[in-house]
C-alpha positions as CSV (number, residue, x, y, z in Angstrom):
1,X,-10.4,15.5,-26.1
2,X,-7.3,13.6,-25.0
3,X,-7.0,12.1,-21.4
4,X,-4.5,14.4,-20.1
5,X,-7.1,17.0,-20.6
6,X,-9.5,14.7,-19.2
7,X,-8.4,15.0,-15.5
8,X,-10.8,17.2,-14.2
9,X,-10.8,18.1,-10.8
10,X,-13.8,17.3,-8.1
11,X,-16.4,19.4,-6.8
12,X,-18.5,18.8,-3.4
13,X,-22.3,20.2,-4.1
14,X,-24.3,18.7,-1.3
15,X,-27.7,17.7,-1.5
16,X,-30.1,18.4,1.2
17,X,-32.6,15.9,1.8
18,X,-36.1,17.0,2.4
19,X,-39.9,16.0,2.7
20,X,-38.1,12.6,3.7
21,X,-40.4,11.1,6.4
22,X,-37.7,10.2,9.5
23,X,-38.4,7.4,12.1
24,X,-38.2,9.1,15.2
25,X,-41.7,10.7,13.5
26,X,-43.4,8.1,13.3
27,X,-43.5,6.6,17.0
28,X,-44.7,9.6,17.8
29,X,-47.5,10.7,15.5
30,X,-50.8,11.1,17.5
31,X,-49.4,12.7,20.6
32,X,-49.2,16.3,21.6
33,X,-47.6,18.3,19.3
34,X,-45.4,19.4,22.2
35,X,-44.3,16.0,22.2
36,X,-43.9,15.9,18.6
37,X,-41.8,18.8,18.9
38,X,-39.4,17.1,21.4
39,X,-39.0,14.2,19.7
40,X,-37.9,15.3,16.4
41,X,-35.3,17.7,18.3
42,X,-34.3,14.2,20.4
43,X,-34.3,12.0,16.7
44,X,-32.0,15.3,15.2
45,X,-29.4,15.3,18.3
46,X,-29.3,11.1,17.4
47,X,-28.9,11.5,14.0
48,X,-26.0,13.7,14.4
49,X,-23.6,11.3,16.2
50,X,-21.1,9.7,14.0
51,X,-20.4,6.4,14.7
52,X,-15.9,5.8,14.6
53,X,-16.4,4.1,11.5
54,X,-18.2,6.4,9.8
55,X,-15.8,8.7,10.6
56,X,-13.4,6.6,9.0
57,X,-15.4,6.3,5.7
58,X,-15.7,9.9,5.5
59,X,-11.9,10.6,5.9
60,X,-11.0,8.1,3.5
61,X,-13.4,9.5,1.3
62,X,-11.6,12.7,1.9
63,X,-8.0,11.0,0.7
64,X,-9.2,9.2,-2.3
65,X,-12.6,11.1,-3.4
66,X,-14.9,8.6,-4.8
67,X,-15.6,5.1,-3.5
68,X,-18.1,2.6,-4.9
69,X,-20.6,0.5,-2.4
70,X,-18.0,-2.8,-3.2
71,X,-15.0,-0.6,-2.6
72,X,-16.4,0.0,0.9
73,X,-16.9,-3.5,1.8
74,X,-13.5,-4.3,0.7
75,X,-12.4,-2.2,3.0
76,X,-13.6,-4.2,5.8
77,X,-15.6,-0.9,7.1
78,X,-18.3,-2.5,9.2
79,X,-20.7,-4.1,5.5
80,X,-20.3,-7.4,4.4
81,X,-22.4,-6.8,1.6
82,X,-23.2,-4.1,-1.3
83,X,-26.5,-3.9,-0.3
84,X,-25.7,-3.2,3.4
85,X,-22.7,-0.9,2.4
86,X,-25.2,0.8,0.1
87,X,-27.9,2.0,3.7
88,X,-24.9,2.9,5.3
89,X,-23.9,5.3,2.4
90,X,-27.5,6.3,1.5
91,X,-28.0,6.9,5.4
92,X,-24.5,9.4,5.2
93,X,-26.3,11.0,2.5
94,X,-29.0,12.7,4.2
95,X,-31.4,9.9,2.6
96,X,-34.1,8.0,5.1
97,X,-36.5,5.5,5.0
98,X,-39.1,4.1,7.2
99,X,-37.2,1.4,8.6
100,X,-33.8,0.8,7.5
101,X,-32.2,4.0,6.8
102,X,-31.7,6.7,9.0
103,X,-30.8,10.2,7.2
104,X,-27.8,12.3,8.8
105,X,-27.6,15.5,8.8
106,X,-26.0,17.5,7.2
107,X,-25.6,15.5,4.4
108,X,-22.0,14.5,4.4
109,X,-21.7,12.0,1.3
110,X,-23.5,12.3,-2.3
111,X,-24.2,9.4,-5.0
112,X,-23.1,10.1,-8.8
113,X,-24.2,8.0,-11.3
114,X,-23.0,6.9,-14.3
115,X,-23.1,3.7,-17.1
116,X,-20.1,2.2,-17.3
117,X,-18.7,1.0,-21.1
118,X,-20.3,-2.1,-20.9
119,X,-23.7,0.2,-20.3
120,X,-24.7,-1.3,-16.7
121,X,-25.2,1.5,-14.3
122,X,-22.8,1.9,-11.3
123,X,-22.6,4.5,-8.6
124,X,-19.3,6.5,-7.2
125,X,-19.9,7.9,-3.9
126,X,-18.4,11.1,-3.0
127,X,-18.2,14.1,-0.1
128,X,-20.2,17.3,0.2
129,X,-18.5,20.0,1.8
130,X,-19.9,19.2,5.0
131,X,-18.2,16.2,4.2
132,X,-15.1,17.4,4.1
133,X,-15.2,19.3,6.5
134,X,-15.7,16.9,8.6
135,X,-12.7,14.8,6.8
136,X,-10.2,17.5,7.7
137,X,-10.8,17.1,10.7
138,X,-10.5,13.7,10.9
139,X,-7.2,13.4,8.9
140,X,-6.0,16.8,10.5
141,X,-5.2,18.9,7.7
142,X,-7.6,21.2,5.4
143,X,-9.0,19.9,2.7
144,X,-10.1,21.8,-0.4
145,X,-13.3,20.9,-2.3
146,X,-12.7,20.2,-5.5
147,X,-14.7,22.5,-7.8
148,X,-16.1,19.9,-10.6
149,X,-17.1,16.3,-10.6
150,X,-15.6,13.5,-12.5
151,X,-16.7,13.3,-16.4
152,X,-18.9,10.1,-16.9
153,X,-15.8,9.0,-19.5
154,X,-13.6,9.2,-16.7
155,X,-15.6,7.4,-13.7
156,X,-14.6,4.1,-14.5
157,X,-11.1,5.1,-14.9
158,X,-11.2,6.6,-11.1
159,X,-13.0,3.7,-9.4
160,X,-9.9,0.9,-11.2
161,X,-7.4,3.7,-9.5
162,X,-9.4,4.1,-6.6
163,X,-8.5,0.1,-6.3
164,X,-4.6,0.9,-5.4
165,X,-5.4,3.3,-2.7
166,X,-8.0,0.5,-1.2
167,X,-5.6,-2.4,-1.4
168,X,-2.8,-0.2,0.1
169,X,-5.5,1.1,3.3
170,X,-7.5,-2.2,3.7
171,X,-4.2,-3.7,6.2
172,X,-3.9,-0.6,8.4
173,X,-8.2,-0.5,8.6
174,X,-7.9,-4.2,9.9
175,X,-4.9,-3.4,12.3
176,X,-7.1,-0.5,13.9
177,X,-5.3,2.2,12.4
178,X,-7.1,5.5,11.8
179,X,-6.8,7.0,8.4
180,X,-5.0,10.0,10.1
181,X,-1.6,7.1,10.9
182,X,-1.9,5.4,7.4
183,X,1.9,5.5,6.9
184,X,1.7,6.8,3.3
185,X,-0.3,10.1,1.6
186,X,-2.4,9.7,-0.9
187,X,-3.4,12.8,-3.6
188,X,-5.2,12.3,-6.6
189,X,-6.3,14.4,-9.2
190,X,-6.8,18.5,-8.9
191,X,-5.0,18.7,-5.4
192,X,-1.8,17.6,-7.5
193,X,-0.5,19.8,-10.3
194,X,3.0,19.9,-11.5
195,X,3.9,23.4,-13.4
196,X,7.0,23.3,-15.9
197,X,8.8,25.2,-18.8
198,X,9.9,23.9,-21.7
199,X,11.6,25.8,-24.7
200,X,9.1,25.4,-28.0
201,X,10.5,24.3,-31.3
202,X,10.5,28.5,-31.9
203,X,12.9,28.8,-29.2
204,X,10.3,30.4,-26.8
205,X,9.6,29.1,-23.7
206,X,6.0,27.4,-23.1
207,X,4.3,26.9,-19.9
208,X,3.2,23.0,-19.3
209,X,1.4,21.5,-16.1
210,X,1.4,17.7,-15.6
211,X,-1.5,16.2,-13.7
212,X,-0.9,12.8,-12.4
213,X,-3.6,10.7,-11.3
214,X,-2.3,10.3,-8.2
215,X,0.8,10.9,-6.3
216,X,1.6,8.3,-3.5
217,X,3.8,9.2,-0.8
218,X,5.7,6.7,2.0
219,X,7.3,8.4,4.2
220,X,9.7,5.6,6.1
221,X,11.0,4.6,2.5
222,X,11.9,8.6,1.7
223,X,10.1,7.8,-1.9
224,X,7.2,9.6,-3.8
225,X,5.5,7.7,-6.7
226,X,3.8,9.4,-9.8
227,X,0.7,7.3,-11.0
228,X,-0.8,7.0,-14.0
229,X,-3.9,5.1,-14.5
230,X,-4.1,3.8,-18.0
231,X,-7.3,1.8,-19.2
232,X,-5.7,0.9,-22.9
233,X,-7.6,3.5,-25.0
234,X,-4.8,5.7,-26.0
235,X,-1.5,4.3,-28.3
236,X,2.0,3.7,-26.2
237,X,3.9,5.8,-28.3
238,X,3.1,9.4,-29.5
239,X,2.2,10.0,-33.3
240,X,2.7,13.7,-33.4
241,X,4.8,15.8,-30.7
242,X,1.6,17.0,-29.4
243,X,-0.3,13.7,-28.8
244,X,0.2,13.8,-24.8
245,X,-1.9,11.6,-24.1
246,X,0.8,8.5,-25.4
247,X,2.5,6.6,-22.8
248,X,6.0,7.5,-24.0
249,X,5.4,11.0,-24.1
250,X,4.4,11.2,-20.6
251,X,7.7,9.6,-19.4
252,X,9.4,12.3,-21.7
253,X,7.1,15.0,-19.8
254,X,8.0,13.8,-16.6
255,X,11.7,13.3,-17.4
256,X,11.7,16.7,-18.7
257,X,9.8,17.8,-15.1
258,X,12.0,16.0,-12.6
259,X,15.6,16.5,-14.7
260,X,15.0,19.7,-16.0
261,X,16.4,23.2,-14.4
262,X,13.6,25.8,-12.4
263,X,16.4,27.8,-12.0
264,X,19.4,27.2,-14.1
265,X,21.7,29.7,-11.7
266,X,20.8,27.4,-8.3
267,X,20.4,24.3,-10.5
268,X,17.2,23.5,-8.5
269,X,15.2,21.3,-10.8
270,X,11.2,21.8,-11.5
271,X,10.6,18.8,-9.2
272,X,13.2,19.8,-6.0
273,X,11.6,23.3,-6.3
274,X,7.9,21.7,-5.5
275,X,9.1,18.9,-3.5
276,X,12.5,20.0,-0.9
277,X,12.4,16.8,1.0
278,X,15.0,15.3,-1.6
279,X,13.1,12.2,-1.9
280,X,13.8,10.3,-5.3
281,X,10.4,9.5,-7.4
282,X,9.1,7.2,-10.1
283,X,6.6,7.1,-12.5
284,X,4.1,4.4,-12.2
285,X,1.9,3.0,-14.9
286,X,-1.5,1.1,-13.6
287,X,-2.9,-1.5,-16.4
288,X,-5.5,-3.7,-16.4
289,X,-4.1,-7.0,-17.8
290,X,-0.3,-8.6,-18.1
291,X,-0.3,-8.0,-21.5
292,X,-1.0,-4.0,-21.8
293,X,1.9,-4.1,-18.8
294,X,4.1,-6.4,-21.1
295,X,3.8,-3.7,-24.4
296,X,4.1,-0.8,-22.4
297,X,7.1,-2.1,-20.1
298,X,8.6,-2.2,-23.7
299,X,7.8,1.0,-24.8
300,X,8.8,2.4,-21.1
301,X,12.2,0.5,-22.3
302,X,12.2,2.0,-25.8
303,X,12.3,5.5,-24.6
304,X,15.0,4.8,-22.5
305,X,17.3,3.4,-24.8
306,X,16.3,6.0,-28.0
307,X,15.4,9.0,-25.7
308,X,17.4,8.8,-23.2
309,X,15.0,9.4,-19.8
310,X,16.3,9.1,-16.6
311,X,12.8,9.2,-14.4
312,X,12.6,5.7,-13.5
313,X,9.1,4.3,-15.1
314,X,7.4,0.8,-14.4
315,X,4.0,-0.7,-15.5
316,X,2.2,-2.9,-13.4
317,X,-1.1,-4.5,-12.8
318,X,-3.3,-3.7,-9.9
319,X,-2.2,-6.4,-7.9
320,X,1.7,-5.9,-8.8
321,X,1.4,-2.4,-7.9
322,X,-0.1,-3.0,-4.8
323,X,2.4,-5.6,-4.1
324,X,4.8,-3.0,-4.8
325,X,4.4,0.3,-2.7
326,X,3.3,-1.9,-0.1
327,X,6.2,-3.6,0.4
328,X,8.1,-0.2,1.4
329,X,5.3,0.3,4.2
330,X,5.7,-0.6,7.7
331,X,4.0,-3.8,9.1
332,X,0.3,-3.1,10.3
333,X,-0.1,-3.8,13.9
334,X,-2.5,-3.6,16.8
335,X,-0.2,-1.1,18.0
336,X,0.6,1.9,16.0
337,X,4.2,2.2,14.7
338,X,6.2,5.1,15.8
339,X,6.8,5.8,12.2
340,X,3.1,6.2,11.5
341,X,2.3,8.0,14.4
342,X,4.7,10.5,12.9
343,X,3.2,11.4,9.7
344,X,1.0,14.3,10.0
345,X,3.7,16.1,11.2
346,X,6.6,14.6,9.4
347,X,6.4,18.0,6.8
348,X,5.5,20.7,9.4
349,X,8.0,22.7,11.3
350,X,10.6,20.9,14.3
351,X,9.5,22.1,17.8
352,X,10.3,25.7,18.3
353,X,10.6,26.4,14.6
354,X,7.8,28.5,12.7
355,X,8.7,27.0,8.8
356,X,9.1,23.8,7.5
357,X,8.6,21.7,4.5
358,X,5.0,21.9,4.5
359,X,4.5,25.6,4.9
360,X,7.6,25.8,1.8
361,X,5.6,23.8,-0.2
362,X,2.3,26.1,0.7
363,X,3.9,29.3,-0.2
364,X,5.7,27.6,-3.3
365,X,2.8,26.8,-4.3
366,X,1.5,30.1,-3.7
367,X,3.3,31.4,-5.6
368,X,3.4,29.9,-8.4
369,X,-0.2,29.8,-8.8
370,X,-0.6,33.7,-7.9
371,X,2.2,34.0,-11.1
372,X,0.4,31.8,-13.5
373,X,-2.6,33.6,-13.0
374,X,-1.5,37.3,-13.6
375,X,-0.2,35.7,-17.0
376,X,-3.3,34.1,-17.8
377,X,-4.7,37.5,-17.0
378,X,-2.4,39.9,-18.8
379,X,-3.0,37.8,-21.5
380,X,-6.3,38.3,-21.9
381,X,-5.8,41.8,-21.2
382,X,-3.7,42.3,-24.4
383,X,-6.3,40.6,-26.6
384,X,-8.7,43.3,-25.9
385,X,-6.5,46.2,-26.0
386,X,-5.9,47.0,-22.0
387,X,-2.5,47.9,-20.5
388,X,-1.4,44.4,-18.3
389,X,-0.8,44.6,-14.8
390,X,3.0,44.9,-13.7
391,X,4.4,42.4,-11.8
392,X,4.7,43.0,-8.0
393,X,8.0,44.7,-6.9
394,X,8.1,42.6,-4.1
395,X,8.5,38.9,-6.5
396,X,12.3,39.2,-6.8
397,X,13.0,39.3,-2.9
398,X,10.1,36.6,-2.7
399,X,11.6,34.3,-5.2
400,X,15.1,34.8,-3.3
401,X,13.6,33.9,-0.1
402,X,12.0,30.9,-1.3
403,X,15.8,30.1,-2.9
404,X,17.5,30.6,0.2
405,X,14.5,28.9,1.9
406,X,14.6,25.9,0.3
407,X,18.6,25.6,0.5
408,X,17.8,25.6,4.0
409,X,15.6,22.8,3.9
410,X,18.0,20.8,2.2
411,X,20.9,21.9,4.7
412,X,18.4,20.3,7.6
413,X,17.7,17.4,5.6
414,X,21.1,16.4,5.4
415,X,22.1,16.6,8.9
416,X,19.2,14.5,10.0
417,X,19.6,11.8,7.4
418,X,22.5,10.2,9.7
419,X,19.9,9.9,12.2
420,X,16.5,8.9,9.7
């Protein structure tokens, strides 16, 4: 199984604690059991105040999944150490000991284990729906649970791409600014998918999906960034035309993504039909050491020259690419910039209007996922001998609407950028 096919999406599956004997109990064993009563109910209504930070931790865990005990603590979130990082988490988890940790509930985080390559154990952390519930709120937007967990082969490749998103927060944390005013989005994984078509070598047109590993977006720079995590397993150039797991393949993937036509009548590429705001993007490789960046800046360069792609494509190290992205974000301050602020709403629709970018994008979406899945389903319907289900009168004027719609969109986008 290649890597592209590796990128599983997430699923929340809490874990509710029990038998776990809680410390408001035992100051009160021996009296009444009236009393006993009372002060279990009084040790409940404690447990289920969230301190800011912890409210923090959870939204954060809510924008970039999984986070490991160190990851925490590099986030300046209250622990100076793993091990005190790792009560506070255990404590989030619903878990409680006698002294140290006090269980919340409901549970809102979960531990997943794994052994890394080198065969020591490590631990991701990640939300239960509680959790994210709870980390919608806080970044004010829904959030979907994702429906599986990371594979154990691709845990270590999330926590070294969890890194980026850590570097890039850690500022605005220290500044005081809630995750909710970070002054850049950050998706990963199954709440990013990129649907295309591509003619075959037949003639026939195929239906492709690229999943980046996360998509970064700043809104003050107008830019959108593509990431690809790559840990040096897989070769820089492809070997057979299906191989997409090669680093110059992807490029030609998202070339063919970002230049190719959705619809060839409104020449509105694949990429400018999911994304309206006209924002240019690039394609950004994450290594681990200046010599995998140094071969695969080459092969980036190859590709360019023999294949002609236009997507720009970089490789950096973690550091480089940190140094990077953040350099098109604004300066962290005590104060919050007007331009973070902003953000939440920077996609929704202008006072007095009912539709904007992010409700486009929504039914877009929509859409296109509703489409893909009455093919997958007609499909399947053939192979066993059953009449498919016709397509819905109604998706011609749709598909016009979300044309004109998105023409729109563009219109507004121009006669603002004077004033950006």
């Amino acid at each position: 199984m290649d890597m592209e096919s590796q990128k599983q999406g997430y699923a929340g599956g809490g874990r509710s604690p029990g038998g776990l004997e809680r410390e408001g109990r035992r100051g009160i064993r021996g009296r009444s059991e009236v009393w006993a009563v009372a002060g279990g109910e009084l040790e409940k209504r404690r447990a289920g105040r969230l301190k800011r930070r912890d409210r923090e931790l959870v939204a954060l865990l809510g924008m970039c999944r999984y986070l490991t005990a160190k990851q925490v603590v590099e986030l300046g979130q209250g622990a100076r150490t793993e091990k005190v990082a790792g009560y506070r988490l255990r404590g989030l988890a619903g878990e409680a000991t006698s002294s140290k940790v006090r269980g919340f509930e409901p549970a809102l985080l979960r531990p997943l284990r794994f052994r890394g390559f080198d065969g020591e154990p490590f631990q991701l952390w990640a939300l239960t729906p509680a959790g994210y519930a709870v980390a919608g709120a806080e970044l004010g937007r829904l959030l979907r649970v994702p429906r599986v967990d990371v594979g154990a082969t691709f845990a270590e490749h999330s926590a070294f791409l969890t890194d980026v998103f850590v570097q890039l927060a850690r500022p605005f944390l220290q500044a005081g600014i809630p995750p909710r005013h970070f002054p850049f989005r950050w998706d990963v994984a199954e709440d990013v998918e990129l649907p295309w078509r591509e003619k075959g070598a037949g003639g026939a047109e195929k239906s492709r999906v690229i999943r980046p590993d996360a998509v970064l977006e700043v809104p003050t720079a107008r830019r959108r960034f593509f990431i690809e995590c790559e840990m040096g397993t897989h070769t820089l150039t492809p070997v057979s035309p299906e191989k997409v797991q090669a680093t110059v393949r992807k490029v030609e993937r998202y070339d063919a993504y970002v230049s190719g036509f959705e619809d060839a009548r409104s020449r509105v590429s694949h990429y400018q039909r999911k994304y309206p705001d006209g924002w240019p993007c690039d394609v950004l490789f994450l290594v681990q050491k200046a010599r995998r960046q140094a071969a695969t800046s080459q092969a980036l360069a190859t590709a360019r020259e023999k294949h002609g792609t236009r997507v720009p494509a970089r490789a950096f190290t973690l550091q480089e690419m940190v140094a990077y992205c953040g350099a098109l974000f604004p300066s962290p301050s005590r104060s919050l910039p007007r331009e973070a602020t902003a953000f939440t709403a920077r996609c929704g629709p202008a006072p007095g209007q009912f539709y904007g970018e992010r409700e486009h994008r929504t039914v877009n979406d929509f859409i296109l996922e509703m489409t893909a899945a009455l093919t997958t389903a007609n499909s399947a319907l053939r192979r066993n001998g059953f009449t498919p289900v016709a397509e819905p009168s109604s998706k011609a004027a749709m598909l016009d609407f979300l044309r004109k719609a998105q023409v729109e969109l563009h219109r507004q986008r121009a006669s603002e950028a004077p004033h950006a």
